[in-house]
N, CA, C and O atoms as CSV, one atom per row, in Angstrom:
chain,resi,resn,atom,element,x,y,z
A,1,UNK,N,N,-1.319,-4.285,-11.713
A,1,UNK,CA,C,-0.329,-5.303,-11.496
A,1,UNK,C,C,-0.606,-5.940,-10.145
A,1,UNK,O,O,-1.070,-5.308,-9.196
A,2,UNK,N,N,-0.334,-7.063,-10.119
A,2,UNK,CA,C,-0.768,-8.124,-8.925
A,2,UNK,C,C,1.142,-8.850,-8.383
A,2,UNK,O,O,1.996,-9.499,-8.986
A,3,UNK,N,N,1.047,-8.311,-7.095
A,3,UNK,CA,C,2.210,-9.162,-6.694
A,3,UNK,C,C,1.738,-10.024,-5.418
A,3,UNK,O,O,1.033,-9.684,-4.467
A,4,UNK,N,N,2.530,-11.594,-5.792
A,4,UNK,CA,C,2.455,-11.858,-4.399
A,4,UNK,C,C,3.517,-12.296,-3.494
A,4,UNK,O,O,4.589,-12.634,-3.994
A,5,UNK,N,N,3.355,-12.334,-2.196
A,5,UNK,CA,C,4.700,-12.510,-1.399
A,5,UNK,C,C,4.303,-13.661,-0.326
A,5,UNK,O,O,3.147,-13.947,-0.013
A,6,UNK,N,N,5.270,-14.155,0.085
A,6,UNK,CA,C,4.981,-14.930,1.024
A,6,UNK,C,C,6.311,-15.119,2.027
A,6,UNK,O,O,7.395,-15.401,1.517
A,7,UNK,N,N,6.193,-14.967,3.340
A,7,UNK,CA,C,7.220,-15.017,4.088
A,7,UNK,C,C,6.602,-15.670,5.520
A,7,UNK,O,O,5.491,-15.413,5.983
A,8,UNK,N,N,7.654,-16.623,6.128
A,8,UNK,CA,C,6.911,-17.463,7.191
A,8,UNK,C,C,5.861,-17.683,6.940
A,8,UNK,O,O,5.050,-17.331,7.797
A,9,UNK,N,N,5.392,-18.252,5.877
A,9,UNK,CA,C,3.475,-18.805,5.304
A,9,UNK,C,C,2.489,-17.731,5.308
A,9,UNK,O,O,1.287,-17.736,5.041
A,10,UNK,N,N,3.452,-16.620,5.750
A,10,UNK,CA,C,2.301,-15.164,5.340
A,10,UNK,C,C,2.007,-14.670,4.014
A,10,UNK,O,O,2.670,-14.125,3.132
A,11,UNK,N,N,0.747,-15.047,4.158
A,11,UNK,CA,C,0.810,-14.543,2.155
A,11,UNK,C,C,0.073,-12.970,2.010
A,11,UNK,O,O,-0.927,-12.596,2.622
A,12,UNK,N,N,0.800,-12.254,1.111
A,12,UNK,CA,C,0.372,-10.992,1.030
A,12,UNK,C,C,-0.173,-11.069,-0.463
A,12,UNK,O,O,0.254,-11.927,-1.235
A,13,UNK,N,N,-1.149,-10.122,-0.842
A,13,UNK,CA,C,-1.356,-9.844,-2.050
A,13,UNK,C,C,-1.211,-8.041,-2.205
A,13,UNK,O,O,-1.731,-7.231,-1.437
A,14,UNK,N,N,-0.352,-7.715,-3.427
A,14,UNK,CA,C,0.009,-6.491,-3.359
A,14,UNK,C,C,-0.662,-5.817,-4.953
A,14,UNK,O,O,-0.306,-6.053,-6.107
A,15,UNK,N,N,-1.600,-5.037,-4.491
A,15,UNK,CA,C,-2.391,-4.798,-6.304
A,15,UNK,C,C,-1.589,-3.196,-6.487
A,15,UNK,O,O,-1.394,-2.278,-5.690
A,16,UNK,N,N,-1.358,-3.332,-7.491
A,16,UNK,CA,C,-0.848,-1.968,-7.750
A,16,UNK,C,C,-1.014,-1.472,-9.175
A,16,UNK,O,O,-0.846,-2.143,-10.194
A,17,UNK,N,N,-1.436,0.040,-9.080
A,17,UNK,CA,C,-2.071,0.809,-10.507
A,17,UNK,C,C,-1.014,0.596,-11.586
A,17,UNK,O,O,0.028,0.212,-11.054
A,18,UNK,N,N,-0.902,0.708,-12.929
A,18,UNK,CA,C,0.135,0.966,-13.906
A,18,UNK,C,C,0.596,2.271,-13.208
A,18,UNK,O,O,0.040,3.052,-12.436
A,19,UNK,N,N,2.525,2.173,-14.094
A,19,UNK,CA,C,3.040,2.933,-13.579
A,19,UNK,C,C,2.641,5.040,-14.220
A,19,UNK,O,O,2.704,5.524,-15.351
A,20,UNK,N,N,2.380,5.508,-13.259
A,20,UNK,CA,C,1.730,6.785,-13.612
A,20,UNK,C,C,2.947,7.768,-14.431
A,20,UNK,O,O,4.038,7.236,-14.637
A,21,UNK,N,N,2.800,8.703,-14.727
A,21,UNK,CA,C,3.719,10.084,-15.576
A,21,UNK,C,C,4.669,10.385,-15.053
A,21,UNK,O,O,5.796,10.549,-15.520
A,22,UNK,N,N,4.014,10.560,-13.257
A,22,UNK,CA,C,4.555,10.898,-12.348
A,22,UNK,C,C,5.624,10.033,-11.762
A,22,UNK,O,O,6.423,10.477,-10.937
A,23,UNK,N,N,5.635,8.881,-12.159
A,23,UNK,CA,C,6.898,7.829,-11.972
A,23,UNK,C,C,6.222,6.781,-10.951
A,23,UNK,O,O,6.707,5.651,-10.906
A,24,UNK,N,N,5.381,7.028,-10.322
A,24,UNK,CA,C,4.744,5.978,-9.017
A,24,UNK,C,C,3.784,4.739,-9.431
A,24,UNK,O,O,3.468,4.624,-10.616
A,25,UNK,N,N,3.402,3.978,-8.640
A,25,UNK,CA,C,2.603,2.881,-8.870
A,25,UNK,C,C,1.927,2.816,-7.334
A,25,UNK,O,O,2.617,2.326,-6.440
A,26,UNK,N,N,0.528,3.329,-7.011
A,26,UNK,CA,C,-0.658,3.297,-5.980
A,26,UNK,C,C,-1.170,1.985,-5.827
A,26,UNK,O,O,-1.240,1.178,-6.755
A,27,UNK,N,N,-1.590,1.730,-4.464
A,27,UNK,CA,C,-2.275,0.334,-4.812
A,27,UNK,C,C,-2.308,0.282,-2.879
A,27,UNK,O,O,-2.207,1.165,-2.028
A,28,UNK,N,N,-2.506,-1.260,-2.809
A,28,UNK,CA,C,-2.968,-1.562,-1.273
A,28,UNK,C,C,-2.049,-3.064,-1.225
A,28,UNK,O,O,-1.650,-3.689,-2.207
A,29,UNK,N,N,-1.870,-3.388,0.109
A,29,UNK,CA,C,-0.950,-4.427,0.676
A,29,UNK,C,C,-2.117,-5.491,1.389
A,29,UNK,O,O,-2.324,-5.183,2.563
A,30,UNK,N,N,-2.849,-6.577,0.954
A,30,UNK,CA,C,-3.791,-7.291,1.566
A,30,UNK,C,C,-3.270,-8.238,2.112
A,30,UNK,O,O,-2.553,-9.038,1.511
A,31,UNK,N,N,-3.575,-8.308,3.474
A,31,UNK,CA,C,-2.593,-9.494,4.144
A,31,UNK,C,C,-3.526,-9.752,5.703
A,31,UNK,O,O,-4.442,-8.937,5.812
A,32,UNK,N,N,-3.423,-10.627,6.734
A,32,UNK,CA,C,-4.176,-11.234,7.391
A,32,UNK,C,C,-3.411,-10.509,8.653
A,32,UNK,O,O,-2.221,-10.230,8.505
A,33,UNK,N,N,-4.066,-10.203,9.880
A,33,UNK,CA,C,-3.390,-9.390,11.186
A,33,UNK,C,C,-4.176,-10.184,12.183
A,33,UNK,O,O,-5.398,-10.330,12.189
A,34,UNK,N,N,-3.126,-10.775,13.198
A,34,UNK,CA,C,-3.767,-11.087,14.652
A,34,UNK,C,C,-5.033,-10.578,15.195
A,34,UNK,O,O,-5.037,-9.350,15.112
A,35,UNK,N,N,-6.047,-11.015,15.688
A,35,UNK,CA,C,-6.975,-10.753,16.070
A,35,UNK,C,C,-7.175,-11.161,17.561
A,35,UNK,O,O,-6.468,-12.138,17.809
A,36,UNK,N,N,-7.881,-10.754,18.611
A,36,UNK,CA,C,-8.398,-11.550,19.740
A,36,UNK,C,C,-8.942,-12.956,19.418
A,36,UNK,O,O,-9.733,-13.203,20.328
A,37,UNK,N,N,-8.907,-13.839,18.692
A,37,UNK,CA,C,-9.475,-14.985,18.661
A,37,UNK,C,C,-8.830,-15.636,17.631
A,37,UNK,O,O,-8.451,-16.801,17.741
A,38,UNK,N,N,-8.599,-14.636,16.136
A,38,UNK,CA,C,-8.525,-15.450,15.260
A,38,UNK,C,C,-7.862,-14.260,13.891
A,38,UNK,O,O,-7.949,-13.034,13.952
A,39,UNK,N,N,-7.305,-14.959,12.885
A,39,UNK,CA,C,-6.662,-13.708,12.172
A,39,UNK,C,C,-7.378,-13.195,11.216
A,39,UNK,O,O,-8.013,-13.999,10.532
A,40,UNK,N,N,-7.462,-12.061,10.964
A,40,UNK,CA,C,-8.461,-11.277,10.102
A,40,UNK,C,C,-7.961,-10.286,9.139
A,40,UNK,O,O,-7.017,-9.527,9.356
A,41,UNK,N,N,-8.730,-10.348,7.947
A,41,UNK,CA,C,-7.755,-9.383,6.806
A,41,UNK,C,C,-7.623,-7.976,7.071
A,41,UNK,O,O,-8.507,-7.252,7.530
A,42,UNK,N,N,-6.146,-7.552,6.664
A,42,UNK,CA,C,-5.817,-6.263,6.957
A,42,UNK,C,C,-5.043,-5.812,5.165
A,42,UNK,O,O,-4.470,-6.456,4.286
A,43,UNK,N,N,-5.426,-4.486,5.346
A,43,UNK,CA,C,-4.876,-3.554,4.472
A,43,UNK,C,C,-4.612,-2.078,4.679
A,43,UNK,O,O,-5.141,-1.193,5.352
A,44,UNK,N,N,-3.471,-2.164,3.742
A,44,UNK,CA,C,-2.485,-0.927,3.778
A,44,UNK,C,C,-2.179,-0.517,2.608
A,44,UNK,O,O,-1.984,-1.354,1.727
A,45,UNK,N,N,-2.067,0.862,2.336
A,45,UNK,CA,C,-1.877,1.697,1.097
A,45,UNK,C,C,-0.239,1.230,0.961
A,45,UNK,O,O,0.294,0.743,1.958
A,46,UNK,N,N,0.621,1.407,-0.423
A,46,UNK,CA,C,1.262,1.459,-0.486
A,46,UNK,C,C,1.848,2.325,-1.684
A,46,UNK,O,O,1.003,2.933,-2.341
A,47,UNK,N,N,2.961,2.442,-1.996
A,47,UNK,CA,C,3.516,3.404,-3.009
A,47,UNK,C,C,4.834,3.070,-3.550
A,47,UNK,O,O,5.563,2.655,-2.650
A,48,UNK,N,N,5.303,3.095,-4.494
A,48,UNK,CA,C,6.311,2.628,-5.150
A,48,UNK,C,C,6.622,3.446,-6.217
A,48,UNK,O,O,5.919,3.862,-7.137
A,49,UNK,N,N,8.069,3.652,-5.885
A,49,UNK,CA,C,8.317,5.170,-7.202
A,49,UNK,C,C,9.732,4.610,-7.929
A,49,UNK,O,O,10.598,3.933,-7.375
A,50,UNK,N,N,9.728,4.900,-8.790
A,50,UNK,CA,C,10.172,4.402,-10.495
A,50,UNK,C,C,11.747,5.094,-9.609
A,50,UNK,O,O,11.707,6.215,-9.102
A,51,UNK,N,N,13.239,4.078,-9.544
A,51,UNK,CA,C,14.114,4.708,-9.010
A,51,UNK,C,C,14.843,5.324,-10.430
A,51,UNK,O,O,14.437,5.014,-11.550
A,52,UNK,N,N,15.796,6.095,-10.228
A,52,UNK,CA,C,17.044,6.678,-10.846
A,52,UNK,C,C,17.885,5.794,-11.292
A,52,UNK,O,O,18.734,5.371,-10.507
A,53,UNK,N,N,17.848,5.309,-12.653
A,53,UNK,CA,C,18.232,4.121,-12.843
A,53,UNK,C,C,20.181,4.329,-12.793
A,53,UNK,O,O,20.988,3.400,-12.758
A,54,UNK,N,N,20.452,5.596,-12.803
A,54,UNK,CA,C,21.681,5.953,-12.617
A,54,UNK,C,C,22.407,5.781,-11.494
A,54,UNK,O,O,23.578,6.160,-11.464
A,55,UNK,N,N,21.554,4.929,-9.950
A,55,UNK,CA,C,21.847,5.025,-8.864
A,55,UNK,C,C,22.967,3.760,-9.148
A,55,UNK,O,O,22.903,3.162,-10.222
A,56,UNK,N,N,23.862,3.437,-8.261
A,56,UNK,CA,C,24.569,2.206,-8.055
A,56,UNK,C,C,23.682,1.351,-7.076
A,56,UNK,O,O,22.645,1.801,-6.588
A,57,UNK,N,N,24.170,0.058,-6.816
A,57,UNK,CA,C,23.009,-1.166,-5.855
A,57,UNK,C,C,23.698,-0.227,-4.393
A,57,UNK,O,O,23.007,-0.208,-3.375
A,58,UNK,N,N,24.719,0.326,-4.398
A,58,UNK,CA,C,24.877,1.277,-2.983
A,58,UNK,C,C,24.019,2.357,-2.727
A,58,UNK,O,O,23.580,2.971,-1.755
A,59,UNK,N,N,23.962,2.366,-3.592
A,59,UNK,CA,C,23.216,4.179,-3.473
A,59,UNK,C,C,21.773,3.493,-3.508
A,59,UNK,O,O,21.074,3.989,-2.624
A,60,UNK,N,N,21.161,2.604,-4.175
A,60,UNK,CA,C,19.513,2.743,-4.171
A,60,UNK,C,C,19.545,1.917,-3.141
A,60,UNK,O,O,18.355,1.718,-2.896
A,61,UNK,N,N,20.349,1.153,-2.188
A,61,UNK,CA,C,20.008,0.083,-0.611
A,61,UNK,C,C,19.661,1.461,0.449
A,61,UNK,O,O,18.589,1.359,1.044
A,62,UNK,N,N,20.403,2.613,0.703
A,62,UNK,CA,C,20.171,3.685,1.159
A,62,UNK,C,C,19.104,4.071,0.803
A,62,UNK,O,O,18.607,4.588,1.803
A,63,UNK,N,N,18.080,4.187,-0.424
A,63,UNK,CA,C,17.022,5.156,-0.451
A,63,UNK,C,C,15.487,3.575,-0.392
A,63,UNK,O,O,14.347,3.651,-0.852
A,64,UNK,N,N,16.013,2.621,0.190
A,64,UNK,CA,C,14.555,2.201,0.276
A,64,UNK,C,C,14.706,1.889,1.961
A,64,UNK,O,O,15.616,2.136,2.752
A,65,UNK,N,N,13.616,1.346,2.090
A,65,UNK,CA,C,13.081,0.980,3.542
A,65,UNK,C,C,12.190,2.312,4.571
A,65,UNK,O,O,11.392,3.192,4.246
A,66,UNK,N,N,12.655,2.006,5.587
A,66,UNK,CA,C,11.301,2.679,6.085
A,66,UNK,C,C,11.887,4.445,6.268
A,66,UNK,O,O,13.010,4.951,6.284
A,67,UNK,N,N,11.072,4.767,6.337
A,67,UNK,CA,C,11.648,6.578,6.208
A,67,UNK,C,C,11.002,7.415,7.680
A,67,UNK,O,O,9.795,7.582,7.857
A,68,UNK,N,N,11.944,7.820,8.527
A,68,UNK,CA,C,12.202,8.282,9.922
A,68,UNK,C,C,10.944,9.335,9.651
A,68,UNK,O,O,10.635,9.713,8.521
A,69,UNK,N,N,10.291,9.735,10.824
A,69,UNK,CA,C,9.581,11.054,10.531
A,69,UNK,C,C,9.955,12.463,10.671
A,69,UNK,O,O,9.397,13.512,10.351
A,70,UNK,N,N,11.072,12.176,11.246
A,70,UNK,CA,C,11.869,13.298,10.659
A,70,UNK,C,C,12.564,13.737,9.263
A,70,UNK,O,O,13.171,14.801,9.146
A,71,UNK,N,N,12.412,12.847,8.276
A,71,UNK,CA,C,13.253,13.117,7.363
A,71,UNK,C,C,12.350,13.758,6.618
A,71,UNK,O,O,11.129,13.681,6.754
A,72,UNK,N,N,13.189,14.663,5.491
A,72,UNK,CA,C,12.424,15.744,5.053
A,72,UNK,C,C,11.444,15.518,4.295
A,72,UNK,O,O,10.519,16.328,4.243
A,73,UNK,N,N,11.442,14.195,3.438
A,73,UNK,CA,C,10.200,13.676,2.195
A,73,UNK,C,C,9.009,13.038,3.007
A,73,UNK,O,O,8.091,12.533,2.360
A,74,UNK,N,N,8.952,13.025,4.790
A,74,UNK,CA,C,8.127,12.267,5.488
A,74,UNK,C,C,7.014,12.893,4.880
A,74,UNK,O,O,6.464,12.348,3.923
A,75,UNK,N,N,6.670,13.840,5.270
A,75,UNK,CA,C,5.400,14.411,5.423
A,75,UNK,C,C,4.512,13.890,3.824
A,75,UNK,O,O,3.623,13.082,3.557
A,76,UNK,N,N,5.413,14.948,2.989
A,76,UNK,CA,C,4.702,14.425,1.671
A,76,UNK,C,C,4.202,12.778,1.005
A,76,UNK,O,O,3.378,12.322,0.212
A,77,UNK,N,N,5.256,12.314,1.880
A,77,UNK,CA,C,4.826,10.533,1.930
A,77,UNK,C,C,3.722,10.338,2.702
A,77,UNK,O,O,2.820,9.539,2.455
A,78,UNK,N,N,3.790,11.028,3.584
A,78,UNK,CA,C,2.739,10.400,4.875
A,78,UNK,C,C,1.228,10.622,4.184
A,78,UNK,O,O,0.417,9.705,4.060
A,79,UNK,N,N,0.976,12.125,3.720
A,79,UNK,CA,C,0.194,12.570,2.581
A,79,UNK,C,C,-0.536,11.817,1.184
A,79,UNK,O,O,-1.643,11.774,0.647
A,80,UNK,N,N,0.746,11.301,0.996
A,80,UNK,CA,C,0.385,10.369,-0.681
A,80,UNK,C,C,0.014,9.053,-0.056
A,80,UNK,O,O,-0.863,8.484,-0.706
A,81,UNK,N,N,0.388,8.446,0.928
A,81,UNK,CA,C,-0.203,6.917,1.498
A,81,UNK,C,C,-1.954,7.416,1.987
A,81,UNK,O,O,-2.961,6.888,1.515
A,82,UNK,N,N,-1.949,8.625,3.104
A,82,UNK,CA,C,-3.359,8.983,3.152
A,82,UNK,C,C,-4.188,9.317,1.481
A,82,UNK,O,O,-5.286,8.839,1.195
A,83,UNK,N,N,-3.615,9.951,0.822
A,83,UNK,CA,C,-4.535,9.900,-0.269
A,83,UNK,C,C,-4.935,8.908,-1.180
A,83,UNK,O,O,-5.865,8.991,-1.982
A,84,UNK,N,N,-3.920,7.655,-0.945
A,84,UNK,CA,C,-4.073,6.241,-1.789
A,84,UNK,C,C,-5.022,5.189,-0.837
A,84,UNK,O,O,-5.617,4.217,-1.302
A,85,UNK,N,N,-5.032,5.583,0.554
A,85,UNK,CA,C,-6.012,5.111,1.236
A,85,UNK,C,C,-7.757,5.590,0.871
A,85,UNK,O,O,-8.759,4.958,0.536
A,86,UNK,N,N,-7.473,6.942,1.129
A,86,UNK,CA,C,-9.203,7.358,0.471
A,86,UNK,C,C,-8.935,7.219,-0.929
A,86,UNK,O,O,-9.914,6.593,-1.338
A,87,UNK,N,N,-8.369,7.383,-1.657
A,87,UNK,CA,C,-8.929,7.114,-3.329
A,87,UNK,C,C,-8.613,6.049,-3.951
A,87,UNK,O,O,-9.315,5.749,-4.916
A,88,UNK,N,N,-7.346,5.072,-3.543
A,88,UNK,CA,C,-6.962,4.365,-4.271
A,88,UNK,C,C,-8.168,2.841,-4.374
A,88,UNK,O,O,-8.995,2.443,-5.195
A,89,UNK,N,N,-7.688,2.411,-3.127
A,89,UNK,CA,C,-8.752,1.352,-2.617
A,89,UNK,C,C,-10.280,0.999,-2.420
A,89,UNK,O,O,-11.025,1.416,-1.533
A,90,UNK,N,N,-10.536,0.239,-3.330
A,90,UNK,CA,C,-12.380,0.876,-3.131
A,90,UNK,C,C,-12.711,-0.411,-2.684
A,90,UNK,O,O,-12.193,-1.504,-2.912
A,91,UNK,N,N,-14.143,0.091,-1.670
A,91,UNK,CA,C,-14.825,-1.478,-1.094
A,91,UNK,C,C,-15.989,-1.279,-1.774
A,91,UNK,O,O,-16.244,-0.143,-2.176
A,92,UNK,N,N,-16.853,-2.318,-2.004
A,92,UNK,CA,C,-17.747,-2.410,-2.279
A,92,UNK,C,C,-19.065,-1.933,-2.122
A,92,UNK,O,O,-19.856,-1.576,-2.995
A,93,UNK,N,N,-19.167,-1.962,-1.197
A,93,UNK,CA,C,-19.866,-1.000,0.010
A,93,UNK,C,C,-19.868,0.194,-0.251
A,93,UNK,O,O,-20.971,0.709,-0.434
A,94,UNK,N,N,-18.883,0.876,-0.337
A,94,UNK,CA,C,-18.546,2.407,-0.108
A,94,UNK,C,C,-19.166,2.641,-1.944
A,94,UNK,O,O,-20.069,3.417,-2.258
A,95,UNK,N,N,-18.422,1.784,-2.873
A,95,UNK,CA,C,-19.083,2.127,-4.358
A,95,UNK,C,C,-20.405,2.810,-4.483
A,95,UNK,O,O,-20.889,3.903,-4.774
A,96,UNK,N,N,-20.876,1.109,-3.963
A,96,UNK,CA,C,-22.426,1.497,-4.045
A,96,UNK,C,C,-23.112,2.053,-3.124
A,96,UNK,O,O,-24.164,1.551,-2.729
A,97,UNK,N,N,-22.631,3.158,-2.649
A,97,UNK,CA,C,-23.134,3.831,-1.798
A,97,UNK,C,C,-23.761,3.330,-0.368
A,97,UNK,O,O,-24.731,3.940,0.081
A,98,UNK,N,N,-23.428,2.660,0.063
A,98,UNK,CA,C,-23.480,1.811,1.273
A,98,UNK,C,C,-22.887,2.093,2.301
A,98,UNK,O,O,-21.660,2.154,2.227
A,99,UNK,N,N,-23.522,2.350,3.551
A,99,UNK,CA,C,-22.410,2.673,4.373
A,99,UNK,C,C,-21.418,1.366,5.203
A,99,UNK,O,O,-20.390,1.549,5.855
A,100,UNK,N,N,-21.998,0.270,4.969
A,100,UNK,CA,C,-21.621,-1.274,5.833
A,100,UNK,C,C,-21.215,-1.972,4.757
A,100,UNK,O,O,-21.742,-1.853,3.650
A,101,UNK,N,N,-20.034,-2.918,5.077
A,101,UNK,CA,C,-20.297,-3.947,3.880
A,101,UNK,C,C,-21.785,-5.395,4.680
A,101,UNK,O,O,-21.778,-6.543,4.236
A,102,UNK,N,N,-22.343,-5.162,5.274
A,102,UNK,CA,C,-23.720,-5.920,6.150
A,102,UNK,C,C,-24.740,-5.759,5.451
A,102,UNK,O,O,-24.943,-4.611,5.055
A,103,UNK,N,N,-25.458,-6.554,5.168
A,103,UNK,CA,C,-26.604,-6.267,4.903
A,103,UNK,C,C,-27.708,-5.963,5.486
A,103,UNK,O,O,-28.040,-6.601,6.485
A,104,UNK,N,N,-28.646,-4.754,4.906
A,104,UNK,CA,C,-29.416,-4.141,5.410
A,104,UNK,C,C,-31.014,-4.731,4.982
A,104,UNK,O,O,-31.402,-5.049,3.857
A,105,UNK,N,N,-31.724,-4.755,6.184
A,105,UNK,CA,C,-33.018,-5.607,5.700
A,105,UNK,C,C,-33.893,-4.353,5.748
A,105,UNK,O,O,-35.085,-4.421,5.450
């Protein structure tokens, strides 16, 4: 699945896997980050989990946004974003066994 967003002319592209057994949807956040000169593409793992459709719009405004590192599901989150970073996202480069996306003469 392909989402896109745009806020203040920032355009994001958000790819994300079908939704898994496990209730989640893996994928990466492609979007452009300040640079010393000039802006350059950036990406970030992301994760999205299938809510409790039993929640009220009160109860599920409480369970999204950003999650403290103290709270008790941090860690295992912090975990599943590192593992959607090494497995989810593939470069080209790295496929074909490459260590650069540069070419090598």
């Amino acid at each position: 699945m392909h989402l896109v967003t745009m806020a203040e002319g920032a355009l994001r592209l958000v790819t994300l896997s079908k939704l898994g057994l496990d209730g989640t949807m893996k994928g990466i956040v492609l979007t452009q980050a300040p640079g010393p000169f000039y802006w350059h593409p950036a990406v970030s793992p992301i994760l999205f989990r299938k809510a409790d459709p039993e929640l009220s719009a009160e109860e599920l405004h409480k369970v999204i946004g950003p999650i403290p590192p103290d709270s008790a599901e941090y860690q295992d989150l912090n975990q599943s974003l590192i593992d959607i970073e090494q497995n989810v996202g593939k470069f080209a480069g790295a496929s074909l066994g490459v260590n650069s996306l540069a070419f090598k003469k």
